[in-house]
N, C-alpha and C positions, 0 to 999 in steps of 0.2 A: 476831736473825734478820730478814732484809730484808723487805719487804712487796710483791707483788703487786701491791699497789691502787695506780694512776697518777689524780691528779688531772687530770680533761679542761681542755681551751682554752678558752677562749671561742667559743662558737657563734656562727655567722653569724647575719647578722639574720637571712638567708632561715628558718631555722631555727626564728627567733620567732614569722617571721609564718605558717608555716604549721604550726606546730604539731606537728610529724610526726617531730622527729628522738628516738628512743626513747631514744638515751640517748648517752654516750663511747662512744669506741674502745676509752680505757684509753691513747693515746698523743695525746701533740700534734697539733694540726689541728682545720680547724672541720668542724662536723657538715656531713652529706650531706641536706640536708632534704629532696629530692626520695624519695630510696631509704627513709626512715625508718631515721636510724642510729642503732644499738643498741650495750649494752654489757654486759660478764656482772658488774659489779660487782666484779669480783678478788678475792673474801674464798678464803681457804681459805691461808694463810701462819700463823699468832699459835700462842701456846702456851696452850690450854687447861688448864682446870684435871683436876684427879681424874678418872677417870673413871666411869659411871653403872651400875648394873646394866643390864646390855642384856635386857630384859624385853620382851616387845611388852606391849603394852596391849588386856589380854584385854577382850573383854565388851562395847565402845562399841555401843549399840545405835540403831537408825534405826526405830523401831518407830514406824506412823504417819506416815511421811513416805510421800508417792505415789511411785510408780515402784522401789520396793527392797521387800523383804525387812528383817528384822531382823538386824543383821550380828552374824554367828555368835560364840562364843567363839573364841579363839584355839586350834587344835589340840595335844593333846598332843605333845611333840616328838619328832620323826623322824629317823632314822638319818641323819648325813650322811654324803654321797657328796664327797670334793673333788676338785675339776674341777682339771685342771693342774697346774698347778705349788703349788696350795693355796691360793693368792688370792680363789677362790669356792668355793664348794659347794651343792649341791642338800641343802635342808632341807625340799621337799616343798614345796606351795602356800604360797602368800603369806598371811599368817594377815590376820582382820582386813577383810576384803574381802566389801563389799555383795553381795547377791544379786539383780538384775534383773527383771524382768519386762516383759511387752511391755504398752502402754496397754491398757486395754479402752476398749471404745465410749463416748464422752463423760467418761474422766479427763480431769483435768487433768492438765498433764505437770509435772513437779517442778521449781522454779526451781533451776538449777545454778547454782556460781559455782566458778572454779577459780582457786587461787592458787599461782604458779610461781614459781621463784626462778633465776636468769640466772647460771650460774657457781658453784654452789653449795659450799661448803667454810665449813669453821671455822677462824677466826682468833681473834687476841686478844680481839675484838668479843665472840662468841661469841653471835653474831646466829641462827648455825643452829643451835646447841641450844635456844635462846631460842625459836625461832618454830615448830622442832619441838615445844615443850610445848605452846605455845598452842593449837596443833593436834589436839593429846592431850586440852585442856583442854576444846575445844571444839569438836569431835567435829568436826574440819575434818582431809580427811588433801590431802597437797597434791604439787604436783609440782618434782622438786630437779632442776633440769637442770645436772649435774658436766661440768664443765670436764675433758674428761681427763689434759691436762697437769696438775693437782692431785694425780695420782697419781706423779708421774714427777719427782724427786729432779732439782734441779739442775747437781747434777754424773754426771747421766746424759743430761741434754737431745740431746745429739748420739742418741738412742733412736730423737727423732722427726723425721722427715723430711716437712713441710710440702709440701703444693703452692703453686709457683712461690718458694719461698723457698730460705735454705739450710737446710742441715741442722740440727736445734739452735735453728732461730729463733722465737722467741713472741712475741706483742706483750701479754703479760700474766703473762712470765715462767714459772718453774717453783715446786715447793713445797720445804720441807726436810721431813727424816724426820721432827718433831714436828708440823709440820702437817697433813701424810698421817695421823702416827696419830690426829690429831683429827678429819680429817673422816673414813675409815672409822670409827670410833666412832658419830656421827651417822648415816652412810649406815645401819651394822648398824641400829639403833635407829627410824631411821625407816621402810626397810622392812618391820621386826615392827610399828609402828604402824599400819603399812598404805598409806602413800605410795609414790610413784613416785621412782625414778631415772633421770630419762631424760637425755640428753647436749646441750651446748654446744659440742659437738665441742672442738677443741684450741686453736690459738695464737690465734684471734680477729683474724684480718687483716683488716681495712675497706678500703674505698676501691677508686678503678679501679689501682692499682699491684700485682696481684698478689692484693688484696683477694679474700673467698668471693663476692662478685658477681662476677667475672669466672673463675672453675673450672668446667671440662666437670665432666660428670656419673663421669667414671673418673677424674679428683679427688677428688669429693667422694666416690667409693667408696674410692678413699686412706684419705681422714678420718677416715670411718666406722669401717674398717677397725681405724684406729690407736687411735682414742675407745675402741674396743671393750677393744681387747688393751690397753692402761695400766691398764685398768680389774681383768684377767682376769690382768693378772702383774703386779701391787704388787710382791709378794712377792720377783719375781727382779729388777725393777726397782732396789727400796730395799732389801733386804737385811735389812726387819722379818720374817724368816721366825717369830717367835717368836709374832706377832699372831694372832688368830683371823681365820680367812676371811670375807669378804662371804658371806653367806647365803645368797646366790640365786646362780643362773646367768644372769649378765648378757647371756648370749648371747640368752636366751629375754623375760627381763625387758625388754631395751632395744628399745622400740616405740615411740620417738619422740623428738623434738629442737627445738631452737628456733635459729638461725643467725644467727653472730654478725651484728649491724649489721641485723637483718636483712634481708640481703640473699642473692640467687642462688636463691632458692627454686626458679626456674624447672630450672635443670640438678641440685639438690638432689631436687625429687621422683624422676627417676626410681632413683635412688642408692638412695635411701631406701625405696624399693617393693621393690628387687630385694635390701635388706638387710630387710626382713620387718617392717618400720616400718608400724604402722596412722594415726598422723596425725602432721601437722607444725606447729608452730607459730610458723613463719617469715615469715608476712604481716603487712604493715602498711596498719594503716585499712581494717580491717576495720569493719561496722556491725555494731550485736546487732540481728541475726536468726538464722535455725536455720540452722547450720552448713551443710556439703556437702561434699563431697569433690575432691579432683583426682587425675584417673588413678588413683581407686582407694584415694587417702588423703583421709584427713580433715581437712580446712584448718580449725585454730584460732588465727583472727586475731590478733593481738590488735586493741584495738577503739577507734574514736573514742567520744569521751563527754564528754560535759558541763567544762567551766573555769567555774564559778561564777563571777558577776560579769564574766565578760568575752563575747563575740562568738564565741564558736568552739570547735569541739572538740579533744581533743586524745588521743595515744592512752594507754591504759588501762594505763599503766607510770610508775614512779616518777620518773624522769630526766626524763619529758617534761613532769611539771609543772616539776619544777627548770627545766627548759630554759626553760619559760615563765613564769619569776619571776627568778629569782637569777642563771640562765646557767654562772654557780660553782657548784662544791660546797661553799663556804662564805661564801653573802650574809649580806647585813647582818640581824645578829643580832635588832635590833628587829623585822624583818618575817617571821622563822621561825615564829613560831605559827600568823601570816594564812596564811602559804604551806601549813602543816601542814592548818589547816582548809580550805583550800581544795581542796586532793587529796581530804580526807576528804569532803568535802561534795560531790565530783565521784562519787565510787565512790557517794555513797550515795544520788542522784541515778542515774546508771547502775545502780546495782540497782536501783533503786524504776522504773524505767519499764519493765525487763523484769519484775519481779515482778507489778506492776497491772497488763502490756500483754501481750507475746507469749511472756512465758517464754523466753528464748532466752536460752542459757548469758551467764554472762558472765568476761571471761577478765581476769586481772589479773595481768600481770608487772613482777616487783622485784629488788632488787639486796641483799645483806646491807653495806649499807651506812649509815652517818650523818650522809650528807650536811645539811648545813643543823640541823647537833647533833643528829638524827635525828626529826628531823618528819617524815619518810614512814614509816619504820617506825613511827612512834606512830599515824599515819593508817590502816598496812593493819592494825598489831593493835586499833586500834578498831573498823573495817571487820567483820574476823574475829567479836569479840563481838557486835556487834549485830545479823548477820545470819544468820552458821550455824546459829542455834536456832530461828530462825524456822518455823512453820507450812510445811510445801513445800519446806524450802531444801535442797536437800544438797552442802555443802562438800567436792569432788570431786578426784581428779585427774585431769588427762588421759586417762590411760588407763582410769580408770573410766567418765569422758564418752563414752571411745568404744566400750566395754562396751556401755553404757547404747543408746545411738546406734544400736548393730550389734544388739541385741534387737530394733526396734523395725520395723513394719511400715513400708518403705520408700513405700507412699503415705501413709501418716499422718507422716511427716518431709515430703515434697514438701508437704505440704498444709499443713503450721508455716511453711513456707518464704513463704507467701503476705502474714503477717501484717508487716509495716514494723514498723520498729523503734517500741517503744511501741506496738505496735496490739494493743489486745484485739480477742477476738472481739466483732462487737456482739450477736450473740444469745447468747454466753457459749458456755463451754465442752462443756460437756452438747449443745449444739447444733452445736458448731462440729467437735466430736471424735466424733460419735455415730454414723457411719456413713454418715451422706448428707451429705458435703460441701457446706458452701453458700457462698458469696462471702465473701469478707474484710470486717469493714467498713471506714468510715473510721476513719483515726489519729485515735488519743485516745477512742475508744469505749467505752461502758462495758463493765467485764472482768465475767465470771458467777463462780458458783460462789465467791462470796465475793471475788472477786481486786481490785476495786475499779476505781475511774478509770483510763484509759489510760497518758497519759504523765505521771511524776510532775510536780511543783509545782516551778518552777524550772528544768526539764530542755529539753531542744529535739528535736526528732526529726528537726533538719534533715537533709540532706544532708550526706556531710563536706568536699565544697568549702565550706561558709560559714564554715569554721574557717578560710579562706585571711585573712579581713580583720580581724585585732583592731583593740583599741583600739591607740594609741600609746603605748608603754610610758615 
């Protein structure tokens, strides 16, 4: 069975020296540094093995952590309804799902950290069952942004009808029937853990040729449109009528997306608001501070942060360190460990200066891939351990963040918004949160309420223009 996954080109220098391009296309050509180009990683083609009892994972509890509830047992199971053609069904709420609360006067607010996967499907790798456990493991539930063509068989491609392309065209290919039934497997499995499904929308076009930066907004309602229904008819699509249904109703469940390269956000938001989308996660160079919205959604960036040992930041996705090391997806073998710990030591630097400073989410997108023998994936499943059990942390998805987010008294958000990246409060939180607002301090100020020193050891709080000038590679 063919594979999906396109080894990328070589990036332009520009690409090196500003740090920004997220990641491949998935087809030849060099990166767009300016735009931050992005990639979904292509997994979702291999033959997995057996497969799992599809059980959620009753019981995970958050007890003690600020801003939640203790997350419920999983409910007893409920009559399904199937939607369509059989492909989904209504099995009742989402089991597994934190319960919110608004801050009270002088909490601290909970360090969130959310981890998202670009393309999501299982292949031979078998990277998303893998990263599903860990998640299980480590009471982290996270977000799978599926590619919809993953659903859509090959020799059915002429299904989908692309804006500005032809009919039938992907720049990341289609699935066969054994990789379909691997990634609904996964999908079922991950939403009874409690994760998110949100979408990558379909063929992954980059560039000004046609590329998702250049689609009106009744394009990207196309897109949507089509992400949706691949999604809502597997069944009539590949001809697995024998399979068990997706769980949910994707119509209801699907609140949010990420874009290929990310690019086009601009004509994507309003697309996205009038298909019932609460946030998006199509910005690039983003800083960690508290979120905000556009038109009504909720912009989660992804983010500059920290390149250990070098000059500059870079954004808070897998590709982008590759981009700023190797350039291939497979450099030179002797420098894969450094390049591994250096990712690893960037996220844990960008957690540490929100977690001691302003608390403000932090976002982390990945690709189920092995690039560089798989040192990024050994970086985000270190990442996962060390910090989801943490005191405050809660390992979140998207749509939990924006749950969490929409609970929340809309001045005391404006009033996070004040703090810079790395800034605690300098009279601590209890004073900063208690009801009479008072000034921000300066960055790097001491954090209260146990949070420690501002911006962590090794980290910058620069600006992300100063990512423009590395060293020479």
């Amino acid at each position: 069975m063919h594979s999906l996954r396109k080894a990328p080109a070589l990036l332009a220098a520009a690409a090196l020296a500003l740090g920004a391009a997220a990641c491949s296309s998935g087809h030849t050509g060099a990166g767009h540094a300016g735009t931050g180009h992005a990639d979904t990683g292509h997994a979702g083609t291999g033959h997995a093995g057996a497969g799992r009892a599809e059980s959620g994972n009753a019981g995970r509890q958050a007890a003690g952590r600020p801003g939640a509830a203790a997350r419920p047992q999983q409910a007893a199971p409920q009559a399904v309804r199937l939607i369509g053609d059989g492909s989904t069904a209504d099995t009742g709420p989402q089991p597994n799902q934190p319960v919110f609360h608004r801050l009270a006067p002088g909490e601290q607010p909970p360090q969130f950290v959310v981890f998202s996967w670009d393309g999501a499907g299982e292949d031979s790798q078998k990277l998303f069952s893998h990263f599903r456990e860990v998640g299980e493991r480590y009471n982290a539930t996270m977000t799978y942004f599926l590619s919809g063509v993953y659903m859509l068989p090959g020799d059915r491609k002429e299904t989908y009808a692309p804006p500005e392309h032809s009919r039938g065209a992907s720049d990341i290919g289609f699935n066969d029937r054994a990789g379909i039934t691997d990634t609904l497997r996964e999908l079922r499995l991950a939403w009874q853990d409690g994760s998110e499904i949100g979408t990558h929308f379909n063929g992954h076009f980059c560039g000004p040729n046609g590329g998702v930066g250049t689609w009106s907004s009744s394009e990207w309602t196309s897109e949507i449109q089509q992400a949706e229904g691949f999604v809502k008819n597997w069944k009539t699509n590949s001809g697995l009528t024998s399979l068990a249904p997706l769980p949910f109703d994707y119509g209801k469940e699907l609140v949010g997306g990420r874009a290929p390269c990310l690019e086009g956000q601009h004509n994507l938001i309003p697309a996205a608001k009038a298909a019932g989308f609460r946030y998006d996660a199509s910005s690039v160079g983003g800083r960690q501070v508290w979120p905000s919205k556009i038109d009504g959604v909720w912009d989660f960036p992804l983010q500059d942060i920290p390149v250990p040992g070098r000059a500059f930041e870079t954004l808070s996705m897998d590709y982008n360190f590759l981009a700023n090391q190797s350039v291939t997806t497979q450099g030179d073998p002797a420098k894969r460990a450094a390049w591994g710990k250096q990712m690893h030591d960037g996220l844990a630097a960008a957690f540490d200066r929100a977690y001691r400073g302003n608390r403000a989410p932090l976002f982390v997108g990945d690709h189920f891939e092995s690039w560089n023998g798989g040192v990024y994936m050994k970086a985000v499943e270190d990442t996962i351990k060390e910090v989801c059990g943490r005191p405050g942390v809660r390992c979140v998805s998207f749509k939990q963040l924006a749950d969490w987010m929409d609970v929340q008294d809309p001045k005391v958000l404006e009033h996070l918004r004040t703090l810079d990246v790395g800034q605690a409060p300098k009279a601590g939180w209890t004073t900063f949160l208690g009801g009479t607002p008072t000034a921000a301090g300066a960055p790097g100020a001491g954090a209260g309420s146990g949070a420690g020193a501002g911006v962590g050891a090794g980290t910058s709080a620069a600006a992300p223009a100063d990512r423009i000038s590395p060293e020479t590679r």
